[in-house]
Structure formats: structure tokens, C-alpha cells
N, C-alpha and C positions, 0 to 999 in steps of 0.2 A: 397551404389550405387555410382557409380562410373559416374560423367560427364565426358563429351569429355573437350577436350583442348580447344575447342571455348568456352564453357562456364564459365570455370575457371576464368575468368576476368571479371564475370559477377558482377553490381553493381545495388540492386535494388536504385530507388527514395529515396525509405525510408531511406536506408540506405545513400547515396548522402546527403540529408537532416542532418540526427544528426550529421553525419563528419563534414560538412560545421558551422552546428551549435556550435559546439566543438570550430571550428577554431574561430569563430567569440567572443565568449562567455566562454573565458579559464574557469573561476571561478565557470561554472554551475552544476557544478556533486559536487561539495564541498559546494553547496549552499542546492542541492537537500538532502546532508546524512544532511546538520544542519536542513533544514525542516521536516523530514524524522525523526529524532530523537525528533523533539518536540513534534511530534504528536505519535509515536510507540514508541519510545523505551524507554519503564519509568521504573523504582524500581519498584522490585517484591511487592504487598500488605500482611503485615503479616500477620497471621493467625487471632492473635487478632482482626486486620480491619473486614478481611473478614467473622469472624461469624460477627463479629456488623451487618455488611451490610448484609447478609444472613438472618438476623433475621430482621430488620429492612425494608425488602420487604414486597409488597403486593400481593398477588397472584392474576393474574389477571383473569376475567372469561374467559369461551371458547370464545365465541361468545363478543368480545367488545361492539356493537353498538347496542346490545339486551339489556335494561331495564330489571332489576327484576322487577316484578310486583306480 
């Protein structure tokens, strides 16, 4: 879909906003991948980890907050 030419130069807030933040804050998207990679982006777990850990789970019941009785 196609806008007219008066919309073309159209600038939402939002947008206004992270440019401005960009300008203010050069260092922030290079700050965001080093946080970004400590929390996501880790070494695949070998196979050996992952039975350990597969086997070393507990199955949880259906119902959590239900007592066997």
C-alpha cells in the first residue's frame, strides 16, 4: 500500500524518541548485544550434560499446590 507524499515524512514519537536517544547515547546498542549475549547467547550443552540433567529432573505432579494425601 502505497501513502500519499504528505505522509512520507511522517515521524512517529516513538520513533523521534530512539533517534534522539541514539544521538544522545552513541554507546547504547553495543552495550545492549554485550548484555544481550550474557544472558542468551551461551555454548551449546553437550549431550553428556544434557542426559546428566534429563535424568537428574523430577517430574513434577499435575496439579502443584495439591498434596498427596
Amino acid at each position: 500500500m502505497k501513502f500519499s507524499k504528505q505522509f512520507s515524512m511522517y515521524e512517529s514519537d516513538h520513533t523521534k524518541f530512539i533517534n534522539s536517544l541514539r544521538q544522545q547515547k552513541p554507546g547504547l546498542e553495543e552495550r545492549q548485544r554485550q548484555g544481550r549475549s550474557l544472558l542468551w547467547d551461551k555454548e551449546p550443552t553437550p549431550l553428556s550434560e544434557q542426559e546428566r540433567i534429563k535424568a537428574s529432573t523430577v517430574k513434577q505432579q499435575a496439579y502443584v499446590y495439591q498434596n498427596k494425601v
